[in-house]
N, C-alpha and C positions, 0 to 999 in steps of 0.2 A: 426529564427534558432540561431540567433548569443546571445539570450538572454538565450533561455533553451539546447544548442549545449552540452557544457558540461556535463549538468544534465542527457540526454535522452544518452548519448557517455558511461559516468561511470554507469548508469544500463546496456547498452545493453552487453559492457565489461565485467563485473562481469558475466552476464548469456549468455553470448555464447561462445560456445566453441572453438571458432579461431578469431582471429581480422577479420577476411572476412567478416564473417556471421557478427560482432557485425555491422561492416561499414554497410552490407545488411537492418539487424535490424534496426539500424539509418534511413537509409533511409524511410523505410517503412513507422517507429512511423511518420515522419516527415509530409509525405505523406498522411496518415491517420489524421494528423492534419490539414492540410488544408484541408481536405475534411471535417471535422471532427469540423469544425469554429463557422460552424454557432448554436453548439448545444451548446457553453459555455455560462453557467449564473453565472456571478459574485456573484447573492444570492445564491449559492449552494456552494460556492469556488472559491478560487484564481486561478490563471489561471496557477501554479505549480503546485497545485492540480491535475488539466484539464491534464497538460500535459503528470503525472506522471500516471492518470489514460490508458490514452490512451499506454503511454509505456508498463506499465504494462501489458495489457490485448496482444499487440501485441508482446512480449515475451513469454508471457507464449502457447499463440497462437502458435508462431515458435519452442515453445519447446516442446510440444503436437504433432506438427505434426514431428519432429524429432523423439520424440519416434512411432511414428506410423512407421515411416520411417524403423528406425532399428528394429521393431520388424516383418515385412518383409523380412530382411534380415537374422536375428537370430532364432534359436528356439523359439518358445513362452518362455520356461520355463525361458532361459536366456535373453528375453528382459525383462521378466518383474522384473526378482532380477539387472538386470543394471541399469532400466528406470526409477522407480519408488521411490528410493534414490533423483536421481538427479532431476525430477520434483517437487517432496516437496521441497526440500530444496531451491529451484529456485521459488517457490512460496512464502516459508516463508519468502523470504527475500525481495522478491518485497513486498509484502503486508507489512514488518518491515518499509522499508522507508517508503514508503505511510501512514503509521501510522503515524512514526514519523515526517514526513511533517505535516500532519494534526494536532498532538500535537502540532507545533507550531504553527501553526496557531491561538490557541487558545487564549483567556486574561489572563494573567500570573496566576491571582487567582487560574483559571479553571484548569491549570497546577499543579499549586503545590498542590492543594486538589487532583487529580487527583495522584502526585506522591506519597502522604503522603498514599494514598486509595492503592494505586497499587503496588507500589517498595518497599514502607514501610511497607503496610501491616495493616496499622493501621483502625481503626474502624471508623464510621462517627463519632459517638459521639468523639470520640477521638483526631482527626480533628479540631472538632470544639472548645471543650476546646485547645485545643495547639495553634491554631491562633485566635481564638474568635470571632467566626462568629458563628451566631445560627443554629442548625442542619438541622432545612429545608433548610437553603441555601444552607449547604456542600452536602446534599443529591441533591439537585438541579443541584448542580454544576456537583456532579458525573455524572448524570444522563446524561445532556445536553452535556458535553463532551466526553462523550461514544456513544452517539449518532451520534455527529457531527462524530468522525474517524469510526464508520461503514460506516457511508455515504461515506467517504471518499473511505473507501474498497470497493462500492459498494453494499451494501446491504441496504435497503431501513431506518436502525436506528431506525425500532421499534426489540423491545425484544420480543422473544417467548420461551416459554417454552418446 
């Protein structure tokens, strides 16, 4: 706890709506992590990774069943123009870090053809003349890095169309 306390504190904070619930939230990730021990493989990711995923899924978890909650309490038509704002946005931002954990994780190369592909905008071929590496690599590299952060988001890192 004392290693990833902060990490699992500042998500649960950001996505619950009173310091109670985040302390509750904490506890739970925590809880679910010891229970939750014996499934981490170092070859699959770092154990940030491990713990961001679990956060993750046990957030979005308490925030699903809040909107279940309120939409009990409210009319359907107004739970679902209140609920359904604040669940994406509480999703896009957990899966943003878990990205961007993942992005670090990566070999710097993997990164920056990654950022020059993605934030830049710019083409493989393009890539490749600007750092000078041959395009099957930068395509490689795209590939294998975009792979690795699906994994990270939980989805299995093959492409379908």
């Amino acid at each position: 706890m004392a290693r990833y306390g902060a990490l699992v504190w500042s998500l649960a904070r950001r996505l619950s709506p009173s310091r109670a619930d985040a302390e509750d939230a904490t506890q739970e990730i925590f809880l679910d992590l010891w229970r939750s021990a014996g499934r981490f493989d170092a070859t699959r990711g770092s154990e940030q990774l491990f713990v961001m995923m679990i956060a993750r899924r046990r957030l979005i978890d308490r925030l699903r069943l809040m909107r279940q909650r309120q939409a009990h309490e409210v009319s359907d038509a107004a739970a679902m123009d209140a609920d359904v704002p604040v669940d994406c946005r509480a999703d896009n931002h957990v899966e943003a870090e878990i990205a961007r954990a993942a992005l670090e994780q990566l070999p710097a190369e993997t990164q920056r053809v990654l950022d020059l592909s993605i934030v830049q905008g710019m083409s493989h071929g393009e890539i490749a003349r600007r750092i000078g590496i041959p395009l099957g690599t930068v395509k490689t590299l795209v590939r294998r890095g975009l792979i690795k952060v699906r994994q990270a988001l939980g989805g299995d890192g093959e492409w379908r169309e």
